[in-house]
Phi, psi and omega in degrees: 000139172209172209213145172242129206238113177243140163275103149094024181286118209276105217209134163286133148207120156285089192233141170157208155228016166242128182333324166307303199286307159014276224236015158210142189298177191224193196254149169229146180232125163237131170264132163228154186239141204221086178295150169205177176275136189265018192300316196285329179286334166277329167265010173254008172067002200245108162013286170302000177232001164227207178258095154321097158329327185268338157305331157292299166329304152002272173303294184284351146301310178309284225309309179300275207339325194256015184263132187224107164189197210233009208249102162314301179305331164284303186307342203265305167298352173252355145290314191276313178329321187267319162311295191292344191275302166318312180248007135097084145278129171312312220210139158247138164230159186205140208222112190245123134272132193238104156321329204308333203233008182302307194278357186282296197249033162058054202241127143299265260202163155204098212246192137219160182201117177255156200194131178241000000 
């Protein structure tokens, strides 16, 4: 077993609960740490026997992209929910940070964080 740890992926979403934030996406930043078994991938040294990063990365840019709603908590639980069911991951943990309102509402961060 081993965990693939991506940082800080930068993703357009429309996502939120003030009319502004509706209608034009906004920066999301998400960390995810994502366990699976590494055995076929560690002896055969071949891609094709693990997981590709950029098919993830991909997958949660499409995922934002085509995503509408008014919840960080819903959006976080229903990404990770499409991560493990897609890349058959043991354990999702998934970290959304939304930057837009921080300095608004006098915040270092403003996060959620899920784990599946």
């Amino acid at each position: 077993m081993g965990k693939i740890k991506l940082e800080s992926i930068e993703v357009k979403v429309r996502i939120g609960l003030l009319e502004e934030e509706q209608f034009a996406p906004q920066d999301l930043y998400l960390s995810l740490e994502l366990s699976y078994d590494f055995s076929n991938i560690r002896e055969s040294d071949e891609i094709t026997d693990g997981i590709d990063y950029r098919e993830i990365v991909g997958f949660v840019r499409e995922f934002s992209k085509a995503y509408d709603g008014k919840t960080l908590e819903r959006y976080a639980h229903l990404l990770a929910a499409e991560l493990k069911e897609k890349f058959d991951f043991s354990k999702v943990r998934l970290i959304v940070d939304k930057p837009r309102y921080v300095q608004k509402l006098g915040l270092r961060e403003i996060s959620v964080e899920v784990e599946r």
